[in-house]
mmCIF file of the N, C-alpha and C atoms, coordinates in Angstrom:
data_MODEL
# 
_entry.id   MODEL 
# 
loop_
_atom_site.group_PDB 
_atom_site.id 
_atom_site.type_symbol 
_atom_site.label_atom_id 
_atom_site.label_alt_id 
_atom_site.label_comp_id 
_atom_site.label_asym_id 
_atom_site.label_entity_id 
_atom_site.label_seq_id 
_atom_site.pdbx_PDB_ins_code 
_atom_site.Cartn_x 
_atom_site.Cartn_y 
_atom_site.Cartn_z 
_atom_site.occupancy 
_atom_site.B_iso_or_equiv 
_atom_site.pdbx_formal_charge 
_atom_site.auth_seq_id 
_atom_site.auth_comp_id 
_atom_site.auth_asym_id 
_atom_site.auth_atom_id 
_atom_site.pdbx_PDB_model_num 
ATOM 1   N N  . UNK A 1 1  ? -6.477  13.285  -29.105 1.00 0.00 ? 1  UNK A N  1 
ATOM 2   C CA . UNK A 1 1  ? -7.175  14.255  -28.273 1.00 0.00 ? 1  UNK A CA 1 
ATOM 3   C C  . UNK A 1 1  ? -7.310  13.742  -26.843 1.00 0.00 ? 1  UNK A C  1 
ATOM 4   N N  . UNK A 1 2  ? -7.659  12.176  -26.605 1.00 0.00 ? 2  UNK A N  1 
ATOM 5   C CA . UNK A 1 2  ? -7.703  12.001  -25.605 1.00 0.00 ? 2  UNK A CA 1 
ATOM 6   C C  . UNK A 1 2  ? -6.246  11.841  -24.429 1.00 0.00 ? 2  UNK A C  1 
ATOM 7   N N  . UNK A 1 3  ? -5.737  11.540  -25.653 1.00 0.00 ? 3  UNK A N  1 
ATOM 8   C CA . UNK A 1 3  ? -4.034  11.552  -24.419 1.00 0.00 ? 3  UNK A CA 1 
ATOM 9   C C  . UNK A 1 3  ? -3.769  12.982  -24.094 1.00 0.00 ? 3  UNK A C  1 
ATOM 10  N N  . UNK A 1 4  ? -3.982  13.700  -25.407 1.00 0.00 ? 4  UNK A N  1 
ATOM 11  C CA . UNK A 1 4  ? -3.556  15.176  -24.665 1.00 0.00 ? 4  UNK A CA 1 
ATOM 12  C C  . UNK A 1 4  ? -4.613  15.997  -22.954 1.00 0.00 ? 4  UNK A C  1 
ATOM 13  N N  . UNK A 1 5  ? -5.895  15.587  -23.078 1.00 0.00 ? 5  UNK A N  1 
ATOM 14  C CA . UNK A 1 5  ? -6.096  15.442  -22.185 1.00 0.00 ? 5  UNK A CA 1 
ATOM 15  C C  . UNK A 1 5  ? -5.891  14.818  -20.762 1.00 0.00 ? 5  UNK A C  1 
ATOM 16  N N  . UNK A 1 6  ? -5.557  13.323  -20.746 1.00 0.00 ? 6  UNK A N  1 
ATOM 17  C CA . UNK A 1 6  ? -4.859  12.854  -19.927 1.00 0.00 ? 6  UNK A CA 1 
ATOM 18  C C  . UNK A 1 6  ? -3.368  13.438  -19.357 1.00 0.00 ? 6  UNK A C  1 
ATOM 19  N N  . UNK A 1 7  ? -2.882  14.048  -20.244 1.00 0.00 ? 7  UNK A N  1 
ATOM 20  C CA . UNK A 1 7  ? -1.861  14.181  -19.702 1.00 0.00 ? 7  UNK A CA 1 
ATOM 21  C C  . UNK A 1 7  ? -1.962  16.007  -19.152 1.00 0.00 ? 7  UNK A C  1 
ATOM 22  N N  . UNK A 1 8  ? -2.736  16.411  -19.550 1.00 0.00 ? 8  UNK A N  1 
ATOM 23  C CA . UNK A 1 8  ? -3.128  17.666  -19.063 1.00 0.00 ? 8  UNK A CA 1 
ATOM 24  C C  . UNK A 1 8  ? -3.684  17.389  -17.347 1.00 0.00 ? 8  UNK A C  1 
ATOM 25  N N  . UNK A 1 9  ? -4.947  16.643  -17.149 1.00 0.00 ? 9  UNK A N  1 
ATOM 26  C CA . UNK A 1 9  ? -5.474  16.231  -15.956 1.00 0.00 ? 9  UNK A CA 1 
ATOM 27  C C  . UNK A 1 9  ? -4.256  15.453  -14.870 1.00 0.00 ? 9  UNK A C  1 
ATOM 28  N N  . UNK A 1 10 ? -3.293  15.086  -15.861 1.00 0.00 ? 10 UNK A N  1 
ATOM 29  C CA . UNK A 1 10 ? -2.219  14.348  -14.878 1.00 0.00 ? 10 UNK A CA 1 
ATOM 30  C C  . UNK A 1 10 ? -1.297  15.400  -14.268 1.00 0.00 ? 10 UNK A C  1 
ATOM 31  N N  . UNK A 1 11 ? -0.780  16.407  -14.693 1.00 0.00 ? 11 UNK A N  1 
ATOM 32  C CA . UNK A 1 11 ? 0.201   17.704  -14.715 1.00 0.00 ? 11 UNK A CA 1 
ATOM 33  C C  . UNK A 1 11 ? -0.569  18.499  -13.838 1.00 0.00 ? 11 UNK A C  1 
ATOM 34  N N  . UNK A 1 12 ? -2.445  18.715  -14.151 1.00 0.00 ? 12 UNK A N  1 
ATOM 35  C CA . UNK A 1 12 ? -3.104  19.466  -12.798 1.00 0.00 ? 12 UNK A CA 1 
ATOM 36  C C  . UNK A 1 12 ? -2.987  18.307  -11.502 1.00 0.00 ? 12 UNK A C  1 
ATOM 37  N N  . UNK A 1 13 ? -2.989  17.117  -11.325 1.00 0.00 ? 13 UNK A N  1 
ATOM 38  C CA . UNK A 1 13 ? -3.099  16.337  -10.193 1.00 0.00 ? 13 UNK A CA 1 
ATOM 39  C C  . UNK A 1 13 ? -2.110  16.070  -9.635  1.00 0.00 ? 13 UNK A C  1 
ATOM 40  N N  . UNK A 1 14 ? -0.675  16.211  -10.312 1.00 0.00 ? 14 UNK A N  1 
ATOM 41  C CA . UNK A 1 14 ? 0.242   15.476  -9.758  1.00 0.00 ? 14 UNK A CA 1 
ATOM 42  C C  . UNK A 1 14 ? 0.885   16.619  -8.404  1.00 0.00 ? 14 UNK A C  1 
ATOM 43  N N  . UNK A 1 15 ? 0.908   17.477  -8.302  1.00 0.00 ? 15 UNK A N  1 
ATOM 44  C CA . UNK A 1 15 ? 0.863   18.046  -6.820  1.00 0.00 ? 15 UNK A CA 1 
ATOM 45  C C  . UNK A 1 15 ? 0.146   17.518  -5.340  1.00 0.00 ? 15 UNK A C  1 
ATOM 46  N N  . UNK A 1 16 ? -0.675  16.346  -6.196  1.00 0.00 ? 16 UNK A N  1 
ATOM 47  C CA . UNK A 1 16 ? -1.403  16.321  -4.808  1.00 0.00 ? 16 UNK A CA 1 
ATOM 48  C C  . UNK A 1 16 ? -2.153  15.319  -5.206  1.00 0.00 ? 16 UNK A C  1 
ATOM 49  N N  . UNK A 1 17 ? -1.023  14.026  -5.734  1.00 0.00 ? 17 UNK A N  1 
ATOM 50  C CA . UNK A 1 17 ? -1.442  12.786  -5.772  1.00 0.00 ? 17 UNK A CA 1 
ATOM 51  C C  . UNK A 1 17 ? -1.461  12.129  -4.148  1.00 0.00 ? 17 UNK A C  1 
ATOM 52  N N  . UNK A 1 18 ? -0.361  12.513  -3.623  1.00 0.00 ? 18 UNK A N  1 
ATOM 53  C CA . UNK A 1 18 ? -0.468  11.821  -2.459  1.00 0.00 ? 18 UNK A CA 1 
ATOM 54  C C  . UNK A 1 18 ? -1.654  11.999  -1.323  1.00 0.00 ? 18 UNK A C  1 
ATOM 55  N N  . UNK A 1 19 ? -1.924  13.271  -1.409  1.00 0.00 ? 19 UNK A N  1 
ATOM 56  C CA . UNK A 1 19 ? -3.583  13.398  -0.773  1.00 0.00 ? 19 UNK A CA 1 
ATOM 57  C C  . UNK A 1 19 ? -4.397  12.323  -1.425  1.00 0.00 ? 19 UNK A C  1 
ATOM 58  N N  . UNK A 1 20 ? -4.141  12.360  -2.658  1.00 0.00 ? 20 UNK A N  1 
ATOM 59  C CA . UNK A 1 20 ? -5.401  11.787  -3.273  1.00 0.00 ? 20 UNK A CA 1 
ATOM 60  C C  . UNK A 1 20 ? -5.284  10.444  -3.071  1.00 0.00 ? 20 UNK A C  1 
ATOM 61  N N  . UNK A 1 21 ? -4.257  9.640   -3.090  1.00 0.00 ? 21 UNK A N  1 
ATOM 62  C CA . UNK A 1 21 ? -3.754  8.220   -2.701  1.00 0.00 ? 21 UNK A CA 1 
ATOM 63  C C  . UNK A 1 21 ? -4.304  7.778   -1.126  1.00 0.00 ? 21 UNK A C  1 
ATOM 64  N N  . UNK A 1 22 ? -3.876  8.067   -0.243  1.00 0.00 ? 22 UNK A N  1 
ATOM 65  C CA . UNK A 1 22 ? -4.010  8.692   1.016   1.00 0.00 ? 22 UNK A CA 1 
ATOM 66  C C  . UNK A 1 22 ? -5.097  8.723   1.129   1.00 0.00 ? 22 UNK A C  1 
ATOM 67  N N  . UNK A 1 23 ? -6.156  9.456   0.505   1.00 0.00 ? 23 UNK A N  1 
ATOM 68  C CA . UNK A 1 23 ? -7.333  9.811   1.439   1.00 0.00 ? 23 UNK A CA 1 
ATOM 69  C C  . UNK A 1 23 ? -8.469  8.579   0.939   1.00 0.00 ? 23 UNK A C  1 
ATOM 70  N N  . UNK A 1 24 ? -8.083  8.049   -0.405  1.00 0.00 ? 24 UNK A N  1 
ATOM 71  C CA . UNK A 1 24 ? -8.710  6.859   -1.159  1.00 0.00 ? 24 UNK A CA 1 
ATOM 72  C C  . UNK A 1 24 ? -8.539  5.668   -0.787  1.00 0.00 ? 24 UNK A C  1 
ATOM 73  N N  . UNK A 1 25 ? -7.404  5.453   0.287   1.00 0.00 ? 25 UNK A N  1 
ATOM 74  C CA . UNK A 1 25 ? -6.881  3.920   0.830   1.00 0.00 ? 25 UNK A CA 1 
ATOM 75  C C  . UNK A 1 25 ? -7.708  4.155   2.624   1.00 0.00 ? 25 UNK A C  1 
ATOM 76  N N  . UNK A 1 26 ? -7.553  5.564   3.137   1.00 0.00 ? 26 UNK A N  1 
ATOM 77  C CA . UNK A 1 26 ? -8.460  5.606   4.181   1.00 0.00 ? 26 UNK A CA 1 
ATOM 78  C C  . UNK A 1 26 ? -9.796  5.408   4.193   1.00 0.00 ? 26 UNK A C  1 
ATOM 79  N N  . UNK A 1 27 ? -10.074 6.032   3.404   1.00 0.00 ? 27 UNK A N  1 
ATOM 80  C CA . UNK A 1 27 ? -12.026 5.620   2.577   1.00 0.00 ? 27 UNK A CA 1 
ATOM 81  C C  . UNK A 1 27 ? -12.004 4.399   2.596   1.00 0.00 ? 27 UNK A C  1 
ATOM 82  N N  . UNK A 1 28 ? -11.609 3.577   2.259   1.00 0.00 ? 28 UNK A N  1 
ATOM 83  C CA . UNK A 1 28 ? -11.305 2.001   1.669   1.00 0.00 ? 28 UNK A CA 1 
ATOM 84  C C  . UNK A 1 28 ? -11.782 1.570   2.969   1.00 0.00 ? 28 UNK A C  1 
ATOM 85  N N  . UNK A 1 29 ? -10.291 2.109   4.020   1.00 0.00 ? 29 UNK A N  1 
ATOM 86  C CA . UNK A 1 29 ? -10.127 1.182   5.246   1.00 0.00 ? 29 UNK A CA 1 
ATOM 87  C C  . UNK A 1 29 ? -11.536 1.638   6.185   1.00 0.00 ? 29 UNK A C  1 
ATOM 88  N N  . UNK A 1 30 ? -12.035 2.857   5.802   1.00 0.00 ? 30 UNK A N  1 
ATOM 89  C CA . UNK A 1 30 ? -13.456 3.306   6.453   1.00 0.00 ? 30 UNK A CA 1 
ATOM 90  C C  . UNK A 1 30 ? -14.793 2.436   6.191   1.00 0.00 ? 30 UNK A C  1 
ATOM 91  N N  . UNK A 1 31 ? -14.631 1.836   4.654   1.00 0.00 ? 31 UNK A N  1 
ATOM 92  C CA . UNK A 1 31 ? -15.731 0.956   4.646   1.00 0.00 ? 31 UNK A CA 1 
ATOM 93  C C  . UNK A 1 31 ? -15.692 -0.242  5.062   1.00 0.00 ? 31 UNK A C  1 
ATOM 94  N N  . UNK A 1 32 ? -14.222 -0.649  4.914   1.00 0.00 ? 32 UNK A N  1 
ATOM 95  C CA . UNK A 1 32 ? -14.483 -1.957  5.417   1.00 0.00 ? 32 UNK A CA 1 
ATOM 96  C C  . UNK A 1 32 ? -14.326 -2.424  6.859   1.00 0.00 ? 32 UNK A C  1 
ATOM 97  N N  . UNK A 1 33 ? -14.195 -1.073  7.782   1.00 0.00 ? 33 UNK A N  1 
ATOM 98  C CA . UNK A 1 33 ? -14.007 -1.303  9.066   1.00 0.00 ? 33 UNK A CA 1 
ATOM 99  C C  . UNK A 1 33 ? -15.627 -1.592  9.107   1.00 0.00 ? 33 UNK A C  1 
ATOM 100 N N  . UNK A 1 34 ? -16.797 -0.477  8.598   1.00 0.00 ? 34 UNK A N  1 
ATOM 101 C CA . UNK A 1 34 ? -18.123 -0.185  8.593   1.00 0.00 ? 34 UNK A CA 1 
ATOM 102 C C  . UNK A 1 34 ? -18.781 -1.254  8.364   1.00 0.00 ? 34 UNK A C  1 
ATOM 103 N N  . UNK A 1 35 ? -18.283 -1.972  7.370   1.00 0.00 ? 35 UNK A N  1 
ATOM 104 C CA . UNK A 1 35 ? -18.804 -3.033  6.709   1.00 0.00 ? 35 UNK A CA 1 
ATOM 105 C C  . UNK A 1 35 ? -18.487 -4.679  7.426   1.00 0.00 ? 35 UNK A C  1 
ATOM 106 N N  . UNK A 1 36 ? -17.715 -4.768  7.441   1.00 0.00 ? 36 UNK A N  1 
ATOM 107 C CA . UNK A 1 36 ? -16.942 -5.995  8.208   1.00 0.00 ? 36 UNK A CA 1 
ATOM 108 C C  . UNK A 1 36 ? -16.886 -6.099  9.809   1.00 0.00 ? 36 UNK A C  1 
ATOM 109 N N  . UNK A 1 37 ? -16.034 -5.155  9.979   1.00 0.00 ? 37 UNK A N  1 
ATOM 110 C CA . UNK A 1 37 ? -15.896 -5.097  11.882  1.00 0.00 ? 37 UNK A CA 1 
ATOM 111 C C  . UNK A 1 37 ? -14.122 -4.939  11.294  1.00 0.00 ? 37 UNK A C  1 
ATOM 112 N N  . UNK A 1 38 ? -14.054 -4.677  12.944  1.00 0.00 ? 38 UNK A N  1 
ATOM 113 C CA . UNK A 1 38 ? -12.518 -4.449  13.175  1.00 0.00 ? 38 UNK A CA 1 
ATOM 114 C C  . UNK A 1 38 ? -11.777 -5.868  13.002  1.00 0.00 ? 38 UNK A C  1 
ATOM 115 N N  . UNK A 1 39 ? -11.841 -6.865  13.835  1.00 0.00 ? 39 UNK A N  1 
ATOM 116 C CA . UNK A 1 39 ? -11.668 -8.113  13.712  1.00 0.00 ? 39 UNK A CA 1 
ATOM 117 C C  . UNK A 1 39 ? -11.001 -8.583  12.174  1.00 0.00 ? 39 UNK A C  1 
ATOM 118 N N  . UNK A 1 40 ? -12.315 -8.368  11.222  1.00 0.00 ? 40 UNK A N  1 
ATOM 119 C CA . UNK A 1 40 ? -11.852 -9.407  10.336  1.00 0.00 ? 40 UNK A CA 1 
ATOM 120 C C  . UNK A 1 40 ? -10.896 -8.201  9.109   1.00 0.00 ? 40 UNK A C  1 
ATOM 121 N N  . UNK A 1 41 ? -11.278 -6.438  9.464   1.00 0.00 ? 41 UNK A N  1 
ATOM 122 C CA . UNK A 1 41 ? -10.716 -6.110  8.582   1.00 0.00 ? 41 UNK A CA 1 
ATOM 123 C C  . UNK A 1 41 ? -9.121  -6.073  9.171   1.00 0.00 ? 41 UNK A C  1 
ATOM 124 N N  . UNK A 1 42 ? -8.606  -6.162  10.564  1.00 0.00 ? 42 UNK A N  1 
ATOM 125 C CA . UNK A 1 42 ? -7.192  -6.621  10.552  1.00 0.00 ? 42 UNK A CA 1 
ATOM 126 C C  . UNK A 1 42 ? -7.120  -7.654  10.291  1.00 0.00 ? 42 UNK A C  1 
ATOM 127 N N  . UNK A 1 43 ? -7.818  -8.960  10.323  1.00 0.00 ? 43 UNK A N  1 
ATOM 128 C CA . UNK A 1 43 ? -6.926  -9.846  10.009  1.00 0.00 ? 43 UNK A CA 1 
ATOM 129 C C  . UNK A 1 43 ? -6.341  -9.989  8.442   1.00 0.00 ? 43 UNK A C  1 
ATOM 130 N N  . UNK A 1 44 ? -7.480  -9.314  7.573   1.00 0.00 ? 44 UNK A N  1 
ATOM 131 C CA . UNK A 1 44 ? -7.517  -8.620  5.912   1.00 0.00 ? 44 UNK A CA 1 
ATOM 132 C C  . UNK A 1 44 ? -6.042  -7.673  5.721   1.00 0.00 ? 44 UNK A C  1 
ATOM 133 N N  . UNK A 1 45 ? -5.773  -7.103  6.667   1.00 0.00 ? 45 UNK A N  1 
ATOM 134 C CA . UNK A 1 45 ? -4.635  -6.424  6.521   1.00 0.00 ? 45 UNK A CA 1 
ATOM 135 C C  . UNK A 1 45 ? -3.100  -6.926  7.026   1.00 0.00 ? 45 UNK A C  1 
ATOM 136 N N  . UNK A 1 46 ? -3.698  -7.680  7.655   1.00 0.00 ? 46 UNK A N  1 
ATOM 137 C CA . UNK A 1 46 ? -2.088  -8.787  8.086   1.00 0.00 ? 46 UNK A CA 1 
ATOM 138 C C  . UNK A 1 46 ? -1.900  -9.597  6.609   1.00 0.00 ? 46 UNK A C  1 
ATOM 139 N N  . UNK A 1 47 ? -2.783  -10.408 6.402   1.00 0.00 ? 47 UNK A N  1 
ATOM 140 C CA . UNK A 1 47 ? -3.034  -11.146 5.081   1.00 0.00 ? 47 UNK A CA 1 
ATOM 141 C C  . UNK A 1 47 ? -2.530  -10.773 3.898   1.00 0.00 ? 47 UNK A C  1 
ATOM 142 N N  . UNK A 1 48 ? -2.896  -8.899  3.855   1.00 0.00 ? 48 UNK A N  1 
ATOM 143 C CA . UNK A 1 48 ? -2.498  -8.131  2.619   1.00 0.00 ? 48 UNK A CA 1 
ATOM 144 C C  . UNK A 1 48 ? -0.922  -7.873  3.317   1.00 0.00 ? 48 UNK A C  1 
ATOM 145 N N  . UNK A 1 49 ? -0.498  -7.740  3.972   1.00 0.00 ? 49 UNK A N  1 
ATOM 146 C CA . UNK A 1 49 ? 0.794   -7.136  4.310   1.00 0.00 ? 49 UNK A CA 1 
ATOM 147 C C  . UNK A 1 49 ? 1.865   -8.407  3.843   1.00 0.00 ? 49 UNK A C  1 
ATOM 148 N N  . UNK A 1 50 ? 0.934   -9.679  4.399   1.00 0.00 ? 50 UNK A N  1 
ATOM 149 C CA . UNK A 1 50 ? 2.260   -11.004 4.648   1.00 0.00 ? 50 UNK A CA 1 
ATOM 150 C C  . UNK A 1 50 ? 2.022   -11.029 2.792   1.00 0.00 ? 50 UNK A C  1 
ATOM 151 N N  . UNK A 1 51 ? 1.255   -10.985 1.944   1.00 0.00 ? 51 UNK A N  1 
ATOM 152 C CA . UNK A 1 51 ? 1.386   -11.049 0.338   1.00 0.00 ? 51 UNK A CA 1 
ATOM 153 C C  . UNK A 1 51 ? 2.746   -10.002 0.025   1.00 0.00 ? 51 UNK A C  1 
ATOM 154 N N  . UNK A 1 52 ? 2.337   -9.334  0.611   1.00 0.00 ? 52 UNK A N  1 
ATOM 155 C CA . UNK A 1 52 ? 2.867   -7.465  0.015   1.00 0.00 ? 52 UNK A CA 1 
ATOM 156 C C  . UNK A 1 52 ? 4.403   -8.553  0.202   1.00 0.00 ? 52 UNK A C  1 
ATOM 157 N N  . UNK A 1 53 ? 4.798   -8.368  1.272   1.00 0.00 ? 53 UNK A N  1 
ATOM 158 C CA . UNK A 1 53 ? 6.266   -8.738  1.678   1.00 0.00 ? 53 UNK A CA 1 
ATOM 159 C C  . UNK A 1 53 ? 6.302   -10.180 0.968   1.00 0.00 ? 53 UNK A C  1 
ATOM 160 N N  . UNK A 1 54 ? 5.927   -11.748 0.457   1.00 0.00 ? 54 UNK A N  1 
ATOM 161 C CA . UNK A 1 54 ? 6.098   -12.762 0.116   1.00 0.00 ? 54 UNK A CA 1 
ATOM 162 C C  . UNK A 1 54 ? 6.274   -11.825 -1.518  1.00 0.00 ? 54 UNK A C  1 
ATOM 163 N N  . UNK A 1 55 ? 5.516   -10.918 -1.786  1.00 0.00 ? 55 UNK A N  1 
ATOM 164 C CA . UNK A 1 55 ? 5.850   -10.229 -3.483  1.00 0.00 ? 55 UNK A CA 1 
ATOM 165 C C  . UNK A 1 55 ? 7.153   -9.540  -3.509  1.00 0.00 ? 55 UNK A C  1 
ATOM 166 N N  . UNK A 1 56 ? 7.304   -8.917  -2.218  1.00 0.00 ? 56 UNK A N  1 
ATOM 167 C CA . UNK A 1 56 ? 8.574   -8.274  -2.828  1.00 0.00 ? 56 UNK A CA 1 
ATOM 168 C C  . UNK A 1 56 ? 10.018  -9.173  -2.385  1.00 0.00 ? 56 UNK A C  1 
ATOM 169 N N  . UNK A 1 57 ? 9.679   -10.335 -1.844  1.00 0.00 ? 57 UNK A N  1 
ATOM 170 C CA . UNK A 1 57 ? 10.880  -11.040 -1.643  1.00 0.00 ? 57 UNK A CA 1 
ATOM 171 C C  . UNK A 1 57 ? 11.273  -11.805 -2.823  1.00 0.00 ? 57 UNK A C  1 
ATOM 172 N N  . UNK A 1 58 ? 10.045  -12.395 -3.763  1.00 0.00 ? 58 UNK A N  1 
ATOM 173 C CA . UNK A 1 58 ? 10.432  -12.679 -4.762  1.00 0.00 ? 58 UNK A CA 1 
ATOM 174 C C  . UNK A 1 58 ? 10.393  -11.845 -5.917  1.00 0.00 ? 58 UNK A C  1 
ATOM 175 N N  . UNK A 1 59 ? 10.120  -10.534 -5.852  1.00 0.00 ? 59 UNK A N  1 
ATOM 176 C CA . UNK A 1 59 ? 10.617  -9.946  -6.960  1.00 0.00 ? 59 UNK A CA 1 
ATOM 177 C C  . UNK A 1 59 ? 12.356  -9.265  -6.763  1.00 0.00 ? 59 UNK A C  1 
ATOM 178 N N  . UNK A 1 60 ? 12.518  -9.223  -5.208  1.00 0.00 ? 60 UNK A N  1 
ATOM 179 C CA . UNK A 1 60 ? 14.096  -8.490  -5.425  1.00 0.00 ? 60 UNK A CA 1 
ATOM 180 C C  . UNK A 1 60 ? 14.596  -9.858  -4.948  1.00 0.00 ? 60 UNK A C  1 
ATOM 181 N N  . UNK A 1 61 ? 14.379  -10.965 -5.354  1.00 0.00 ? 61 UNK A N  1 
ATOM 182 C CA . UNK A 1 61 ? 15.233  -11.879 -4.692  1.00 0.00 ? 61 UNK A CA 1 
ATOM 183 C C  . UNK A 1 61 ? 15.728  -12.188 -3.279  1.00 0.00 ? 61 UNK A C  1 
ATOM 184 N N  . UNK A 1 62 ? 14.922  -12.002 -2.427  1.00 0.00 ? 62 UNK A N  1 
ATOM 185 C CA . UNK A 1 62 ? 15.662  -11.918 -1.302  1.00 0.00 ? 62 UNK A CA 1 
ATOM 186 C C  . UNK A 1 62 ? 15.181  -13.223 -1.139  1.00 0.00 ? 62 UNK A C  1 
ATOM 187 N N  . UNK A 1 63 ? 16.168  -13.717 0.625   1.00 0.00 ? 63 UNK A N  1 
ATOM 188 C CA . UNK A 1 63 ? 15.944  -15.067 1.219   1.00 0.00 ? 63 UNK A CA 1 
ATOM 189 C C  . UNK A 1 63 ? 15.138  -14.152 2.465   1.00 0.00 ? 63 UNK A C  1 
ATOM 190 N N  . UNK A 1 64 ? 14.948  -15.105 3.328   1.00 0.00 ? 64 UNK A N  1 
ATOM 191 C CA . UNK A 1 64 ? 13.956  -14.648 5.004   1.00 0.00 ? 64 UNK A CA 1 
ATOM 192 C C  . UNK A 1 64 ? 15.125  -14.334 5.957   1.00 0.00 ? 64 UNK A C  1 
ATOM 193 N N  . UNK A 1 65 ? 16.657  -14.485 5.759   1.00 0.00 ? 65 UNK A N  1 
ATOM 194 C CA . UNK A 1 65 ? 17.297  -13.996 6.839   1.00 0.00 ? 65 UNK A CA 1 
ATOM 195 C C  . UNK A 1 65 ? 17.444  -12.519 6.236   1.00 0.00 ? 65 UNK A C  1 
ATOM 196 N N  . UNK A 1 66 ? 17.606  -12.030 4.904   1.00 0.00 ? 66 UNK A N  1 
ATOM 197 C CA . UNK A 1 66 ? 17.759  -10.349 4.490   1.00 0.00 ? 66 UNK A CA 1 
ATOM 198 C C  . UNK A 1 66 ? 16.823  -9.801  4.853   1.00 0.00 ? 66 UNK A C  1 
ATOM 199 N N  . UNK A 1 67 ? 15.606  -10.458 4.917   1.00 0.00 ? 67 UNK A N  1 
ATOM 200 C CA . UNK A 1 67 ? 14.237  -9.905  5.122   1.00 0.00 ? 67 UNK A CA 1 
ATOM 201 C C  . UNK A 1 67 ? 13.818  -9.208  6.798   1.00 0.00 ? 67 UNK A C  1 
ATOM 202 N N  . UNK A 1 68 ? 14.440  -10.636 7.451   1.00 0.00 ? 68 UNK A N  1 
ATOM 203 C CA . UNK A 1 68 ? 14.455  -10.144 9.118   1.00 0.00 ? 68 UNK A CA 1 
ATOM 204 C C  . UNK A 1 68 ? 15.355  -8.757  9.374   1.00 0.00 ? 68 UNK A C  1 
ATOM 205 N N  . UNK A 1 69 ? 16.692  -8.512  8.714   1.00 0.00 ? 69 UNK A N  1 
ATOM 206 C CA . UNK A 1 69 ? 17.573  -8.150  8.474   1.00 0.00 ? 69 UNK A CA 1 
ATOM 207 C C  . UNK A 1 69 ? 17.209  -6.850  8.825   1.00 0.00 ? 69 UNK A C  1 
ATOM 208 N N  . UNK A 1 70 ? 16.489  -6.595  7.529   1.00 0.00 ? 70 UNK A N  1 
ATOM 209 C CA . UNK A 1 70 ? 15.793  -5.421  7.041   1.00 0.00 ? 70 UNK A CA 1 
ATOM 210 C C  . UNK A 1 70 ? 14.706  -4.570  8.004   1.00 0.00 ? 70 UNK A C  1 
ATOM 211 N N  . UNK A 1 71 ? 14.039  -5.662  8.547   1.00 0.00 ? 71 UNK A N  1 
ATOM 212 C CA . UNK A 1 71 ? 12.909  -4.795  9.441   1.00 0.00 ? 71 UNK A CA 1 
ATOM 213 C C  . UNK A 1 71 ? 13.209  -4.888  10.737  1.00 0.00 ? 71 UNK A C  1 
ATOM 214 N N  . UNK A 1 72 ? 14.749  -5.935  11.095  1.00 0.00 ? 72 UNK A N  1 
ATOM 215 C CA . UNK A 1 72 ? 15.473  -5.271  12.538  1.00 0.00 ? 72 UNK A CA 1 
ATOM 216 C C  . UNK A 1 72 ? 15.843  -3.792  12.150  1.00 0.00 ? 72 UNK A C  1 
ATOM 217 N N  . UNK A 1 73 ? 16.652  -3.686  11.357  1.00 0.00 ? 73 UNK A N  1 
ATOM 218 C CA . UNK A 1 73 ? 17.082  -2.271  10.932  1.00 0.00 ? 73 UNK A CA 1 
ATOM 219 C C  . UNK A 1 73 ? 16.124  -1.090  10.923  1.00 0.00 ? 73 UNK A C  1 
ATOM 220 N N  . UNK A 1 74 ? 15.091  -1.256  10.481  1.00 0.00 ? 74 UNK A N  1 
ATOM 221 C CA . UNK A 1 74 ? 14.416  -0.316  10.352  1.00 0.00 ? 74 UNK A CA 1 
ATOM 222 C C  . UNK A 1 74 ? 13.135  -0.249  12.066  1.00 0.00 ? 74 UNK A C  1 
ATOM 223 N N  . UNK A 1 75 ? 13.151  -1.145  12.597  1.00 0.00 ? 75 UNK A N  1 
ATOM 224 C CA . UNK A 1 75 ? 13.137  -1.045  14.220  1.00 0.00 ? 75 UNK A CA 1 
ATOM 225 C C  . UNK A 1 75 ? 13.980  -0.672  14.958  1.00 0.00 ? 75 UNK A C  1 
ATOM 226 N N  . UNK A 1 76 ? 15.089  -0.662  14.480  1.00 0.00 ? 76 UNK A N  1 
ATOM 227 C CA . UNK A 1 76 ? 16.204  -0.318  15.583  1.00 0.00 ? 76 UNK A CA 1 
ATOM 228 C C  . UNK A 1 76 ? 16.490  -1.161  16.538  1.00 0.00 ? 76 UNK A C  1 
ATOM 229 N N  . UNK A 1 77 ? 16.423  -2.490  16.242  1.00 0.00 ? 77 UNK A N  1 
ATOM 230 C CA . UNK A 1 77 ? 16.739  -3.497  17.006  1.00 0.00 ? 77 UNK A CA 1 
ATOM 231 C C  . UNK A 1 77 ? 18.424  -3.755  16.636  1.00 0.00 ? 77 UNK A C  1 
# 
């Protein structure tokens, strides 16, 4: 009973997960600007970004010259 529900609530939401993603990571970044200051919540987000990218280099295997590679390309450098 309960999966059939879940998957009912998932089929009404999934049109408009990305609002819902989206507006839940801005909330986030709203408290902790509120809460913290600007200061320390960028430096929180450089921190989370340099993880984000050290995770996905070792999950697709990459080295640091594909990596530069990648975000010349997508700068247009």
């Amino acid at each position: 009973m309960d999966q059939e529900k879940k998957e009912r609530w998932m089929k009404q939401l999934k049109p408009y997960r990305f609002r819902i993603i989206w507006t839940f990571l801005f909330l986030l970044l709203a408290i902790l600007l509120l809460l913290i200051g600007f200061g320390k919540t960028l430096v929180l987000l450089i921190f989370a970004a340099v993880g984000y990218i050290i995770g996905k280099m070792r999950d697709e295997d990459l080295d640091i010259y594909s990596l530069i590679d990648s975000v010349r390309s997508m700068m247009g450098i």
